[in-house]
N, C-alpha and C positions, 0 to 999 in steps of 0.2 A: 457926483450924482449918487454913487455910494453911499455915501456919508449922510447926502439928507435923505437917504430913504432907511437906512440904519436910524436915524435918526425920528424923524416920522414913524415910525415903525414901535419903538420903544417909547414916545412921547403917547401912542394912542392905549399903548399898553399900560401906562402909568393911569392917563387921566379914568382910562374903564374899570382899572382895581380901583383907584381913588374913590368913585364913584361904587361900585360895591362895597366897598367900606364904609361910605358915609349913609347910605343905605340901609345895610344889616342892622347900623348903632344907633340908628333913630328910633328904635321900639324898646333901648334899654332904659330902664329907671333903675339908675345909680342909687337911689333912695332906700332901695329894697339888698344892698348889698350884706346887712347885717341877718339877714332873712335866709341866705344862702350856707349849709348844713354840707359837710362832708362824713360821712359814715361810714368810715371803714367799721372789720370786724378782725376779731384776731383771737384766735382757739388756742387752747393752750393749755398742757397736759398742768394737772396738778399732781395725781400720786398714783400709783400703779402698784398693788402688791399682789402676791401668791402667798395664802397660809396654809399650813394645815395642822392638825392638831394637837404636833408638841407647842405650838404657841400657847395654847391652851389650858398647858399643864404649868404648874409654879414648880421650878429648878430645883424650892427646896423639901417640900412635902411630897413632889408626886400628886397631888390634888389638881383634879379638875379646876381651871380658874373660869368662873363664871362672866367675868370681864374683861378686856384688850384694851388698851390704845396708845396709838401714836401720833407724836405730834410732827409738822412738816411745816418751816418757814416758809411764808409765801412772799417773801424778797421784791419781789417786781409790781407786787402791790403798792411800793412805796414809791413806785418812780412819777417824777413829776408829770407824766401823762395819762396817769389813773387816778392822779390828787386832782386833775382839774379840766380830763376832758370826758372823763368816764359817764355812762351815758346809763349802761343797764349792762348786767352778765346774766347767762343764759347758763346754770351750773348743770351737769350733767354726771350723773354716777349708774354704776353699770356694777350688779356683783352677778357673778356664777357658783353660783353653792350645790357644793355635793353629800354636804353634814345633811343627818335627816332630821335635821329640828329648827326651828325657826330662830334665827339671831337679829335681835334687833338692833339698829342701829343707828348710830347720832354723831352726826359731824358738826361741832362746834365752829365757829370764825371766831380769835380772838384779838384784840390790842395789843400793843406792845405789854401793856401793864397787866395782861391776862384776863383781862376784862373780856365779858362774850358780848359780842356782836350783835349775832344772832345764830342759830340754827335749823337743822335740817334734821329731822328723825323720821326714820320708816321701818319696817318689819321686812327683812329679808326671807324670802318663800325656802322653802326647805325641799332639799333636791333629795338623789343619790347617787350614787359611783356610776351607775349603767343609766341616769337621769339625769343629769345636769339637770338648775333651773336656775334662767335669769330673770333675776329684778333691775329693772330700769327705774328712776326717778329724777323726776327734774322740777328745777327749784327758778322761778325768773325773780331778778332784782331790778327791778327798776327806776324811774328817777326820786321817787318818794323814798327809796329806800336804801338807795345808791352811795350814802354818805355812813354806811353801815359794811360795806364794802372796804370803801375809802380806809373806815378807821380800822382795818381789819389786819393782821401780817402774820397771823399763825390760824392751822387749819387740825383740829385734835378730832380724831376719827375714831371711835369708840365702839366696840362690840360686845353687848351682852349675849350670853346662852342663855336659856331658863332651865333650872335643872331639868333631867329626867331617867328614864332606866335606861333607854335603850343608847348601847353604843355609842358612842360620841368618836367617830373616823372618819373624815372626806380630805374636802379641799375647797377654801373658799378663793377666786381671781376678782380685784377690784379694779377699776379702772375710774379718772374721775377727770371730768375736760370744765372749762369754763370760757364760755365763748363771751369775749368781751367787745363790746360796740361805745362807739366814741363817736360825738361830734366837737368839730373844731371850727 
């Protein structure tokens, strides 16, 4: 007697999932399967630096140098999941300047063959030691332009001074993230 009410018991269990299952899948349309989009996102520091104004100067004159830059492999650009499911990057840069004169400045994307991309130029606000002042800018690439991205794998960040009289002594902090979104 056991047995068939263990029995009975697990058979009524079965046919009622059965029946919720058969249920639930009568309103999918399999048709629409290619229609369905997973979007992760995924941040991702690109370069982080502190200057201040022995950069400035050339090693060999002593002379104010009116221009900087450096360049920074961007390696992970190449991996086969930015070649072919990259969607749009959200770049974001952040300076804190304490110089009191405006530096401008221009982050190139290049090719392996140093070919440019595209860039990004904006004027950095001019702080002081007892002021800090942050510039925030932000750059969206999206799918129209996303293959500019793709051909991209060096990032050359550039800072001009414009001359002037006064002093030239602070500290500039950069910071620079690119939120990357994908559908697969």
């Amino acid at each position: 007697m056991k047995f068939l009410y263990f029995y009975l018991k697990n058979f009524l269990k079965a046919t009622a999932l059965s029946f919720l299952l058969v249920g639930c899948a009568k309103d999918i349309d399999l048709n629409q399967r290619e229609d369905i989009t997973l979007g992760p996102d995924i941040q991702i520091d690109l370069l982080i630096y502190n200057i201040n104004q022995t950069q400035f100067v050339d090693t060999i004159t002593g002379a104010l140098k009116t221009r900087i830059s450096d360049t920074v492999r961007l390696e992970f650009l190449d991996d086969d999941y930015i070649q072919n499911d990259l969607s749009s990057v959200e770049f974001y840069f952040r300076h804190i300047n304490t110089f009191p004169r405006e530096i401008e400045s221009e982050i190139r994307f290049l090719s392996e063959t140093n070919s440019e991309q595209f860039s990004i130029n904006y004027t950095i606000k001019p702080g002081a030691s007892a002021n800090p002042v942050m510039t925030d800018q932000y750059e969206l690439i999206e799918e129209d332009r996303i293959n500019l991205v793709r051909r991209s794998i060096k990032m050359v960040v550039e800072l001009e001074v414009p001359p002037g009289s006064e002093t030239f002594k602070g500290e500039l902090d950069f910071a620079s993230k690119g939120l990357f979104s994908f559908d697969f």
